[in-house]
C-alpha positions in Angstrom: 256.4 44.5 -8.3 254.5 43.5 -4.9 251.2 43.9 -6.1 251.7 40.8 -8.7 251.7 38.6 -5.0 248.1 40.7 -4.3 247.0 39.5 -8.0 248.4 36.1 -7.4 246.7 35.9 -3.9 243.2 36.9 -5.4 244.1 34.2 -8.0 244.0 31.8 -5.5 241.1 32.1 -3.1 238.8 32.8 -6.3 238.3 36.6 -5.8 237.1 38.6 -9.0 239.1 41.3 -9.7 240.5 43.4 -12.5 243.9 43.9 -13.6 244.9 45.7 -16.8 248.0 46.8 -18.3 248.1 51.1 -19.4 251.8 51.3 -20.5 253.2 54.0 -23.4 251.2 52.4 -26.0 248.1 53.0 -24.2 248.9 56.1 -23.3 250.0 57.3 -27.0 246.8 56.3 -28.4 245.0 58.6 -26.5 246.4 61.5 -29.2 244.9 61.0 -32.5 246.4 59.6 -35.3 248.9 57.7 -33.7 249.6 54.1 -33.8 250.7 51.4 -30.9 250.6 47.9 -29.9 254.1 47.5 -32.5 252.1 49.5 -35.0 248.9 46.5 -34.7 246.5 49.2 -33.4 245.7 52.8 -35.0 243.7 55.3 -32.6 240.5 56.2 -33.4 238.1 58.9 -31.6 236.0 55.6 -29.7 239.2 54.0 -28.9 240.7 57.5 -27.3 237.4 57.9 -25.5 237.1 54.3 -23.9 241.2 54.2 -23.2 240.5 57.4 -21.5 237.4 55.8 -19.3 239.2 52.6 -17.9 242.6 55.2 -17.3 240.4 57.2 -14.5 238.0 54.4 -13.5 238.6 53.4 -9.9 237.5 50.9 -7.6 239.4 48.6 -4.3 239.9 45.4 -6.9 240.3 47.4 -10.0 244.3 47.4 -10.8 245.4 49.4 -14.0 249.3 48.9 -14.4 250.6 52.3 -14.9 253.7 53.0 -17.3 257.2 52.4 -15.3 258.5 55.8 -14.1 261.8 54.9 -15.1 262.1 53.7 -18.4 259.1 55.4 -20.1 259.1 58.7 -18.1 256.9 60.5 -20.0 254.1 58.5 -20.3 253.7 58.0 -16.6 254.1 61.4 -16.0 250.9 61.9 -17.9 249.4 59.1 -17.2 249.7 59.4 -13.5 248.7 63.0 -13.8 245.4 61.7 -15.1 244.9 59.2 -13.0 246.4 59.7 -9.6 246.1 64.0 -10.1 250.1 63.7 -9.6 252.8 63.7 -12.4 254.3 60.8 -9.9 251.9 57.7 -9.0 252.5 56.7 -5.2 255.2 54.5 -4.7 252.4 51.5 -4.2 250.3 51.9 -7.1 250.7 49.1 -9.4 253.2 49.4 -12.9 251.5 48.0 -16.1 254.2 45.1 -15.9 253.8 43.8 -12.6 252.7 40.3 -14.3 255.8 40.4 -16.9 259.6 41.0 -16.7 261.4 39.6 -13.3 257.8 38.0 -12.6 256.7 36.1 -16.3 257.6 32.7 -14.9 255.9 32.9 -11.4 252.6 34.5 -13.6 252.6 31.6 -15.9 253.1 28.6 -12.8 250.1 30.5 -10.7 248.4 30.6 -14.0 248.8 26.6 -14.2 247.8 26.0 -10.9 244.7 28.2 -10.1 243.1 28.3 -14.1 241.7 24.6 -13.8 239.8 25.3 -10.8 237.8 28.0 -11.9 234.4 27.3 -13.0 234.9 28.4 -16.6 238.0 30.3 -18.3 237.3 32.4 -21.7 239.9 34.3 -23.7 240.1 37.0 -26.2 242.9 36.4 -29.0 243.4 37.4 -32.6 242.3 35.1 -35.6 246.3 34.6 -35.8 246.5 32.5 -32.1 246.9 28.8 -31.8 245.6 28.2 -28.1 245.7 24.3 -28.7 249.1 24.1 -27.3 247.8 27.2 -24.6 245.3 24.7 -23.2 247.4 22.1 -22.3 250.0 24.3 -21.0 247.5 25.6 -18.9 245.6 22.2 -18.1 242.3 24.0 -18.8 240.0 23.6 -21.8 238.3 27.1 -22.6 234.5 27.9 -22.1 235.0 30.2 -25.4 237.7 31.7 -27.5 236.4 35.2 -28.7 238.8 35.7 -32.1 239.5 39.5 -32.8 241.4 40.7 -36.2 245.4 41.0 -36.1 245.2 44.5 -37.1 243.7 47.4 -36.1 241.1 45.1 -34.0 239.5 47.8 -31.8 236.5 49.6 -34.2 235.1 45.8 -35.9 235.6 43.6 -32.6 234.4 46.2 -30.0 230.7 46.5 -30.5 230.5 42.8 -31.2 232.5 41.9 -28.1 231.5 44.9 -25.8 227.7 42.8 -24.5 229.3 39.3 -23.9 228.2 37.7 -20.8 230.2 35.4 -18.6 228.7 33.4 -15.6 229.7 34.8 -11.9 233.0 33.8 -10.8 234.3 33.4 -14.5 238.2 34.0 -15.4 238.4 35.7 -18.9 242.2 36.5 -20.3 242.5 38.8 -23.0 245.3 38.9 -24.7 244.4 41.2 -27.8 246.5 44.2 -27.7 244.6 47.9 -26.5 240.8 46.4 -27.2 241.6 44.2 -24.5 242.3 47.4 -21.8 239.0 48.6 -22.8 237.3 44.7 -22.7 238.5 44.4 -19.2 237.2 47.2 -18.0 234.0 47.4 -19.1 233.4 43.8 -18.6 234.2 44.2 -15.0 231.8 46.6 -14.4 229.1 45.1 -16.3 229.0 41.7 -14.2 229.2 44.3 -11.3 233.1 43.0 -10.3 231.6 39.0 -9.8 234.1 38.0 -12.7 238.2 38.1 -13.0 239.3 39.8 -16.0 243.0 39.6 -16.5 244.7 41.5 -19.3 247.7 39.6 -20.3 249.6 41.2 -23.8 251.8 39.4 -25.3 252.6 36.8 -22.1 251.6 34.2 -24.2 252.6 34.8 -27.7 255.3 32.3 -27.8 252.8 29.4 -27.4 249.9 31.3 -29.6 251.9 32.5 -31.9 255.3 31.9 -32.2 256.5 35.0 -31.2 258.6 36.3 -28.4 260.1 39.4 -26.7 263.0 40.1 -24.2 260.9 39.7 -21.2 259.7 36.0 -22.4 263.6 34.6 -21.7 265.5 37.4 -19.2 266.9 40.1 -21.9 265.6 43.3 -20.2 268.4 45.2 -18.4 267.3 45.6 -15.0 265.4 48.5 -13.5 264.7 49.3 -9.8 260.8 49.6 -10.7 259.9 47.4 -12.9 262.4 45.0 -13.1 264.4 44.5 -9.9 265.6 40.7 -10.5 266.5 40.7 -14.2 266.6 37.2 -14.2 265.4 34.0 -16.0 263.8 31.1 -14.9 262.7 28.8 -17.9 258.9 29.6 -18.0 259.1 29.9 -22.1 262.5 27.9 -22.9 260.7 24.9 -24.4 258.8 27.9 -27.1 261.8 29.6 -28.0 262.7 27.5 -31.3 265.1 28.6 -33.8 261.7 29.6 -36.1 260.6 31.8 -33.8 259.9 35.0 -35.5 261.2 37.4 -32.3 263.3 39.2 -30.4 265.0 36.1 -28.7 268.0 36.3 -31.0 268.3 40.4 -30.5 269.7 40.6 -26.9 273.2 39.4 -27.4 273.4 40.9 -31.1 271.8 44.0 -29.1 273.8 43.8 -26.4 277.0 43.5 -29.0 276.1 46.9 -31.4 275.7 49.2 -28.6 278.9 48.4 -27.0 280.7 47.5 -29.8 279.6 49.2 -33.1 282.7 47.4 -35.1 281.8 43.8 -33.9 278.3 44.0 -35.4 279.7 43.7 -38.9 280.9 40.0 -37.6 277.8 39.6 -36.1 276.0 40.4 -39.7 277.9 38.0 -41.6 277.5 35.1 -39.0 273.8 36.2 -39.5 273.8 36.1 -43.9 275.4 32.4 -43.4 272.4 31.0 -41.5 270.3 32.6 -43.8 268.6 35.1 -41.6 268.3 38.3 -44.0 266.4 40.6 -42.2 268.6 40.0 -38.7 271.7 40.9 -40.7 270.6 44.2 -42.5 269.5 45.2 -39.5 272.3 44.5 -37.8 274.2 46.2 -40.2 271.7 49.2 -40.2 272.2 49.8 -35.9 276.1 49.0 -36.5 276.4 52.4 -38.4 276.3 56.0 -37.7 274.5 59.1 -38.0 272.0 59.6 -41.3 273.8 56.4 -42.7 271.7 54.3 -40.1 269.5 56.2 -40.8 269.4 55.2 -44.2 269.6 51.7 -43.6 267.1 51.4 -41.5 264.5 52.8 -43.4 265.5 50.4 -46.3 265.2 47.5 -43.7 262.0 49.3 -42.6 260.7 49.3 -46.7 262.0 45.4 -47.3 260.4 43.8 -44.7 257.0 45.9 -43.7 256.2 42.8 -42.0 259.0 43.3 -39.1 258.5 46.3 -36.4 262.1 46.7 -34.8 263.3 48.7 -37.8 260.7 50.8 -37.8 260.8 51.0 -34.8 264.6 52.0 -34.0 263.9 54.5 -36.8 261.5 56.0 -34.9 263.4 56.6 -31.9 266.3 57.7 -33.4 264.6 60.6 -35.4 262.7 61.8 -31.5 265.7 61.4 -29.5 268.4 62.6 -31.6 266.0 65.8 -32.5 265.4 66.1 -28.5 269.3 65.8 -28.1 270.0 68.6 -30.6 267.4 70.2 -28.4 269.0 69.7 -25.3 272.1 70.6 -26.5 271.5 74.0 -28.1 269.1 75.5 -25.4 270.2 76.9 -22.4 268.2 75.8 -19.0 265.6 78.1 -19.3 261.4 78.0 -19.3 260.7 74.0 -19.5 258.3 72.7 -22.3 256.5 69.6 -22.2 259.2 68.5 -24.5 261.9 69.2 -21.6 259.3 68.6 -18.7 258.8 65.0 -19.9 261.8 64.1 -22.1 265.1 66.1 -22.1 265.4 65.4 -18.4 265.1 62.2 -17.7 268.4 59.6 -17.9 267.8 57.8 -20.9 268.2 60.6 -23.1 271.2 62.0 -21.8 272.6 58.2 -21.9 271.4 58.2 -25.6 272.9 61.9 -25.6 276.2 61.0 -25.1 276.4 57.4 -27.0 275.1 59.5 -30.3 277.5 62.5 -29.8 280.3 60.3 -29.7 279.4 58.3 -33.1 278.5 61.5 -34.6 281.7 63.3 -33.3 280.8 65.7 -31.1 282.8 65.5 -28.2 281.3 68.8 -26.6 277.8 67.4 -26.9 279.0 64.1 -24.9 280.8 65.9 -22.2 277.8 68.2 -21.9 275.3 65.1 -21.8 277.5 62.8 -19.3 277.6 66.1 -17.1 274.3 66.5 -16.7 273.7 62.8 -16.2 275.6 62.6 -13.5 273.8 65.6 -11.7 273.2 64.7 -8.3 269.2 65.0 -8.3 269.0 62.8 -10.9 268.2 59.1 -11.0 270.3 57.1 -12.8 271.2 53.6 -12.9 274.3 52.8 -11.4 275.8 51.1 -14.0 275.3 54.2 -16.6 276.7 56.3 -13.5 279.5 54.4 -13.8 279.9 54.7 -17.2 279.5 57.9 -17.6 282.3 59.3 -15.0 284.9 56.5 -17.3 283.3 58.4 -20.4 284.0 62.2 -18.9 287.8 61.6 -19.2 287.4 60.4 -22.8 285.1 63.5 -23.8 288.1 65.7 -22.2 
C-alpha cells in the first residue's frame, strides 16, 4: 500500500501521471462472454483488445493496480504473468487498491486538498451520478462532466469519448467502471503524459449515487497486501444513510451467518420488521445449507434482478463448491489451471472446510483444514488458528 504515498506525492507537486485500477473484473473480461463491474459491464472483442493494451502498456508514471495476490489469487497470477512475465508481480509493484481499503479516507482528504489547485478537473461518470454534492465535497467546480450509460457503457461511450482533449496539466477522474481503465490509458498517452488521469471505481458512489461497499466504512477483513490496517476513519460516515442501497448494513449480518448460521434467522426477522425484504431473504438464503441455499438464492437472485450480492453469492457457491468437490476427489497429481490458480490457494480450502461441515462431511473438512494448515502455505493467522480448533472437531 506504499505506492498510494507516491500517487499522493505526485498529487501534490502537480505531476501528471496515470494510475488505473486492473483487479478480477478487469482481468475476467479479457475472456469473452463474460460479465464484470457487478454484472454493469459485458465483454466485447474492442473491450478485450483495449483491456489487454493498457494491462501491458508501461511507462515510469504509468501505475496499473494489479489484483491482490492474496484474496483474488488467480487473477493476479495471470495478470502478473502478462504484465510483469511472472505469475508473481514484485513485491513493489502497485495492487489495483492501493487508493481504497485501509487508505479510502487519506485518498479522499488529499483529494480535497490538492483538486482545487489544479488548473481544471474533468470527470467521467454514468448518467445515474449526482456530482453536485461531489463538488462541494471536493471544493472544486468541474471543467466538464463526460456522462456515460449505467450499463454496458464501454461499445456507445468509447468512440465518442476516446478523442477528448484536456489542456496540459489537467486532472480527469473517471469513475465509470472498465471504460474508464481503457479512458485512462489512452488519454494519457495521447496528451503525451502532460495530464493526471486517475481511475477511481466506485470511491465515490456514496456521494454520486447513494451507494456504498465495505471498503467505504471499514468492513473488509484485513489482509497483509492489500489491507494491512483494516480500520475506519469517517471519510464517508456523513453518506452512509439508512436509504443507502449498499453493502453498509451486510458486514455485521455477514459477519453473523458465517459464524453463526442459526442466528441469521433472528437476524431475518429483525430485518422483515423494518421493512427491508430483499436483506432478509437473503439473509435467510446464506443462513441455509447445501442446494437449499442454493435455491434461495436464486429465488432472491429472480425477485430482485436489480440487486447483485445474490447473484453474486450464487455464483461463487456453484465455482467453489464444484472446485471443492474437485479438490476433494483427486489425488495430488498433474496441476491444471483449475488447481494451479484455484484449489491451492487458502481461501478455498477455508471455504472447503466451512461447506463440508454444513453439508456433513466431516472427511472433506478434516482433509481441507489439513491441507490449510500445510506449512508452505500462506494463510491468515486467524484462519490458522481456526482451523487447528476445527481439526479436533473433524476427528
Amino acid at each position: 500500500m506504499d505506492l498510494a504515498q507516491t500517487l499522493y506525492g505526485h498529487l501534490r507537486q502537480k505531476e501528471p501521471f496515470c494510475f488505473s485500477k486492473f483487479n478480477d473484473g478487469e482481468w475476467s473480461l479479457l475472456a469473452p462472454n463474460t460479465t464484470a463491474s457487478r454484472g454493469h459491464q459485458k465483454t466485447s472483442d474492442l473491450l478485450r483488445v483495449k483491456l489487454f493494451e493498457a494491462l501491458i502498456h508501461t511507462h515510469p508514471r504509468y501505475y496499473l493496480g494489479l489484483p491482490c495476490p492474496n484474496c483474488n489469487s488467480a487473477a493476479h497470477t495471470g495478470a502478473a504473468t502478462l504484465r510483469c512475465g511472472t505469475p508473481r508481480a514484485p513485491a513493489d509493484h502497485p495492487l489495483a487498491n492501493a487508493l481504497i481499503n485501509c487508505n479510502v479516507g487519506e485518498t479522499v482528504r488529499t483529494l480535497k486538498e490538492v483538486l482545487p489547485s489544479y488548473p481544471s478537473v474533468h470527470i467521467v461518470v454514468s448518467h445515474q451520478a449526482d456530482v453536485s454534492a461531489l463538488q462541494k465535497e471536493l471544493g472544486v467546480t468541474f471543467a466538464s462532466t463526460l456522462r456515460v450509460p449505467a450499463n454496458n457503457a464501454f461499445d456507445p461511450a468509447y468512440r465518442v469519448l476516446a478523442p477528448s482533449r484536456f489542456e496540459n496539466g489537467a486532472c480527469v477522474l473517471l469513475c465509470c467502471g472498465p471504460l474508464g481503465r481503457v479512458l485512462a490509458h489512452e488519454w494519457f498517452l495521447s496528451h503525451e503524459h502532460n495530464i493526471t488521469c486517475l481511475e477511481l471505481g466506485s470511491l465515490f458512489d456514496p456521494i454520486t449515487q447513494n451507494k456504498a461497499y465495505m471498503y467505504h466504512y471499514g468492513g473488509l477483513g484485513p489482509c497483509p497486501h492489500c489491507n494491512p490496517r483494516p480500520d475506519h476513519d469517517g471519510a464517508f460516515t456523513s453518506y452512509l444513510t439508512a436509504s443507502t442501497q449498499s453493502e453498509h448494513w451486510f458486514m455485521p449480518l455477514r459477519r453473523i451467518i458465517e459464524e453463526y448460521r442459526v442466528p441469521s434467522r433472528c437476524m431475518a426477522a429483525y430485518l422483515g420488521k423494518k421493512g427491508r425484504e430483499y436483506e432478509r431473504r437473503l439473509c435467510l438464503a446464506l443462513g441455509a445449507q447445501g442446494e437449499e441455499r442454493e435455491r434461495l438464492l436464486r429465488e432472491v437472485h429472480t425477485d430482485f434482478p436489480d440487486r447483485w450480492e445474490a447473484g453474486t453469492y450464487l455464483f461463487d457457491m456453484r465455482r467453489e463448491w464444484r472446485v471443492l468437490q474437485d479438490l476433494m476427489t483427486r489425488q495430488e497429481g498433474p496441476k491444471s489451471e483449475l488447481t494451479d490458480h484455484e484449489v491451492y490457494s487458502w481461501r478455498v480450502y477455508a471455504f472447503a472446510a466451512v461447506e463440508a461441515w454444513y453439508n456433513g462431511r466431516l472427511d472433506l473438512g478434516l482433509k481441507a483444514c489439513e491441507r490449510l494448515l500445510e506449512p508452505e502455505r500462506s494463510v491468515p493467522e486467524e484462519q490458522r488458528d481456526m482451523a487447528m480448533r476445527n481439526i479436533s472437531y473433524y476427528r
